[in-house]
C-alpha positions as CSV (number, residue, x, y, z in Angstrom):
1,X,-11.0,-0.2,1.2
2,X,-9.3,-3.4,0.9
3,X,-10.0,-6.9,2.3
4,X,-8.0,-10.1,3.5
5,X,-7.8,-13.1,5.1
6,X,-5.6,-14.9,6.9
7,X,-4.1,-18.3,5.9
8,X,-2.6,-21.1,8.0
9,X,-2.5,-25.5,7.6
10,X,-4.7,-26.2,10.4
11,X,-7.7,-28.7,10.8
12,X,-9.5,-31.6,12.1
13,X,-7.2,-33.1,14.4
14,X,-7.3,-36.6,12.5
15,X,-5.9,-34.9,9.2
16,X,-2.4,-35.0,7.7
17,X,-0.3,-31.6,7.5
18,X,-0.3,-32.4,3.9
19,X,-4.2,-32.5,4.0
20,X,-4.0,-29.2,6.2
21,X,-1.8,-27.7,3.6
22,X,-4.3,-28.9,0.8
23,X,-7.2,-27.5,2.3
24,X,-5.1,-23.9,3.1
25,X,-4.0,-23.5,-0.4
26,X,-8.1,-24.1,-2.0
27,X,-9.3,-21.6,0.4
28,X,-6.5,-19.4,-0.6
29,X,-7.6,-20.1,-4.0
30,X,-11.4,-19.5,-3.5
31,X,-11.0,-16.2,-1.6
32,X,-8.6,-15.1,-4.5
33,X,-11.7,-15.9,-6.7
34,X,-13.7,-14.0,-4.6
35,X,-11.7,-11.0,-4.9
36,X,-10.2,-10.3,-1.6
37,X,-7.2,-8.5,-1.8
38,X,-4.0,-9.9,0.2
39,X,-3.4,-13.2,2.1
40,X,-1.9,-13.1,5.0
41,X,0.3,-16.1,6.8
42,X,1.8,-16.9,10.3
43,X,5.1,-18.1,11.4
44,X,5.0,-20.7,13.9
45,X,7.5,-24.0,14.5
46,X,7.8,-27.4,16.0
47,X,3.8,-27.6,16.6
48,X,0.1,-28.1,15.3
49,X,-0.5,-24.6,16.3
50,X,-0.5,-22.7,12.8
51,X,2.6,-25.1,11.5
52,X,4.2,-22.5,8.7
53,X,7.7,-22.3,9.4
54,X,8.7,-20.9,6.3
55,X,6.6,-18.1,5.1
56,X,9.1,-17.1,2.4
57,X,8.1,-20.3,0.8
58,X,4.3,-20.3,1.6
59,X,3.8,-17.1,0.0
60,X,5.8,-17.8,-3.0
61,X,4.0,-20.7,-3.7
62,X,0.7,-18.9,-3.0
63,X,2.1,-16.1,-5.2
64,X,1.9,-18.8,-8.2
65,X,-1.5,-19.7,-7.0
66,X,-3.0,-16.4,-6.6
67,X,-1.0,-13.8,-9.3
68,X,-1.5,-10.1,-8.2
69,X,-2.4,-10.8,-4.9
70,X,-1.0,-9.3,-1.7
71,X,0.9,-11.0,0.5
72,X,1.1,-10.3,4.5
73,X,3.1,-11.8,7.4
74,X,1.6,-11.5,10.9
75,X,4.6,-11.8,11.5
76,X,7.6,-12.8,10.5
77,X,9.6,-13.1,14.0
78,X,13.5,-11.7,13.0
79,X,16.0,-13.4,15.9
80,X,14.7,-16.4,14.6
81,X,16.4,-15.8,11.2
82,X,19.5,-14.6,9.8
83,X,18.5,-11.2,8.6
84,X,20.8,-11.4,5.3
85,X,19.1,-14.5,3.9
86,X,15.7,-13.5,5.2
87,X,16.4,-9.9,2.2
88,X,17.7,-12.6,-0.1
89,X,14.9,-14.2,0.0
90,X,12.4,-11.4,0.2
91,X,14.2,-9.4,-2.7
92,X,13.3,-12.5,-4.8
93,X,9.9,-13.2,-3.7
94,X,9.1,-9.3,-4.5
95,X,10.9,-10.2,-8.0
96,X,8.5,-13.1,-8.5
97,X,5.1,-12.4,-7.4
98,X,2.8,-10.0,-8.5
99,X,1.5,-8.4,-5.5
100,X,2.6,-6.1,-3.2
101,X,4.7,-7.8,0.2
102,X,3.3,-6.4,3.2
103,X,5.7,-7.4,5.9
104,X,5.0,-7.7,9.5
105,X,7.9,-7.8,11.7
106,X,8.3,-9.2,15.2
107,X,10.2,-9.8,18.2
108,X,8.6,-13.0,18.7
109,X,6.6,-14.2,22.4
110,X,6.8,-18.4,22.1
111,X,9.6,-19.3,25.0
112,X,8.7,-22.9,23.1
113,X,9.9,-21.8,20.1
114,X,13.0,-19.6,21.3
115,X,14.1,-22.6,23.5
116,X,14.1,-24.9,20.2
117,X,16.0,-22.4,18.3
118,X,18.6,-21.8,21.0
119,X,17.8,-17.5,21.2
120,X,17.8,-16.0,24.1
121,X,14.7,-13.8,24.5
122,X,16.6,-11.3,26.7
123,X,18.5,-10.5,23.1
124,X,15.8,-10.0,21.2
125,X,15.6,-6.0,21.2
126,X,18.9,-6.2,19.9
127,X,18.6,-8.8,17.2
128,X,15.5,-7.5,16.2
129,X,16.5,-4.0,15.8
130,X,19.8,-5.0,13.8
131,X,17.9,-7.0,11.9
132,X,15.2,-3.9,11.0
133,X,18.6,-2.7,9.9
134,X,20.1,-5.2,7.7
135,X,16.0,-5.8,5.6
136,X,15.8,-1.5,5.2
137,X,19.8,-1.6,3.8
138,X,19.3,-4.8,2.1
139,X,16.0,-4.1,0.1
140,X,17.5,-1.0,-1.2
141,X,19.7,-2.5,-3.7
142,X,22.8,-1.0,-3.1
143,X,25.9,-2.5,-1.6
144,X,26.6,-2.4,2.1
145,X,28.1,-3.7,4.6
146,X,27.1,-4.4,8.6
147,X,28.9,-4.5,11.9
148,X,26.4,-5.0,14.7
149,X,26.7,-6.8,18.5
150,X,24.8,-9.7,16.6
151,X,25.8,-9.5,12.6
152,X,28.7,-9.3,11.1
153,X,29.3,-9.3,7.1
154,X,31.4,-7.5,4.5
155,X,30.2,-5.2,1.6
156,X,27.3,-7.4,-0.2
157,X,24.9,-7.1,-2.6
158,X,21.7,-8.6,-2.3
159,X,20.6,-10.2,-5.5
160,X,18.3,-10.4,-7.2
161,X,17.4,-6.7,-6.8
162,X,14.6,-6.4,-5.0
163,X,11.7,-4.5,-6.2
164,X,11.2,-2.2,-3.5
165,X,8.4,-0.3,-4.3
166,X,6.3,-3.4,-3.6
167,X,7.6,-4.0,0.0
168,X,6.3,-2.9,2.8
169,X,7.9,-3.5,6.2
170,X,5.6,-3.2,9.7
171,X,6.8,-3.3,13.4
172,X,4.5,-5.4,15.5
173,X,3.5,-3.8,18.5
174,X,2.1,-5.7,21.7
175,X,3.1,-2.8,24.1
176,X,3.9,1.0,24.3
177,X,7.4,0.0,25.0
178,X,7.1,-2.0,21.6
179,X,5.6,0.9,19.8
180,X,8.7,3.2,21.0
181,X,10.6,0.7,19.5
182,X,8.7,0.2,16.1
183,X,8.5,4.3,15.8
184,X,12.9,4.0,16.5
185,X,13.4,2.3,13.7
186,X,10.7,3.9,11.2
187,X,8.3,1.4,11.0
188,X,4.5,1.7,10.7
189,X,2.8,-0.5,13.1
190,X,0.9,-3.1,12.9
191,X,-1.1,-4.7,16.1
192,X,-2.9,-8.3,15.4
193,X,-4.8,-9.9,18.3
């Protein structure tokens, strides 16, 4: 059995976001020297609650802090990035760390955050789906090109090459309809609460 914990810059109200990322990365730190297992991390934008907007850089950071451990996403929500930088940047983080990537994917819930980001939430299926598309071509290191309703791009090669055999990619379910979804596209669920 295995054993994590979930890590996110939040605090006494009075404290800075630097002193809310301070205080995130020494517990990070001291339940890495306790021996848990994986860390996981939230994405969230444009407010206090669990401000990490860019878990690709979280992670790599905590990757330096904490070598070997896992690192989870619960979850990283895909119309709000362009799926093509999101492998870049995955392929390198599995290239960097030590651990094992254990990657939640969503279709996000926030109107707050879809309204900032200019997505409509009536496209997500679709964007989300494509996107499941582009990370499961993308991570395999071969070239390959995509020509969806919502991405376009010629033949590419993601470099560096990611190391495959440490990611994991999970569908985040919130309803049946959801879990038909996640099962469509070959992903193993995952449910938080």
């Amino acid at each position: 059995m295995k054993f994590g914990f979930t890590s996110a810059p939040v605090g006494i109200d009075h404290q800075t976001d630097a002193e809310h990322y301070r205080e995130a990365i020494d517990d990070c730190r001291f339940g890495f020297d306790l021996g848990y297992d994986s860390i996981w991390t939230l994405e969230h934008h444009f407010t206090p609650y669990y401000p990490t907007p860019d878990l690709m850089l979280y992670m790599a950071h905590l990757a330096a802090v904490c070598p070997g451990v896992d690192l989870g996403t619960c979850v990283l929500v895909l119309p709000w990035h362009n799926p093509l930088r999101l492998v870049e940047q995955i392929a390198m983080l599995s290239v960097i760390s030590q651990g094992n990537l254990i990657l939640g994917l969503g279709r996000g819930t926030a109107k707050y955050e879809f309204d900032r980001f200019n997505v409509n939430m009536a496209k997500t299926r679709e964007m989300f789906a494509e996107a499941v598309q582009i990370l499961q071509r993308g991570l395999a290191g071969e070239p390959f090109g995509f020509d969806g309703k919502h991405y376009q791009f010629p033949e590419t090669l993601v470099r560096p090459i990611a190391d495959a055999g440490k990611v994991t990619l999970l569908g985040a379910i919130g309803s049946v309809d959801s879990a038909e979804v996640m099962a469509d596209l070959g992903l193993p669920l995952i449910h938080t609460s």
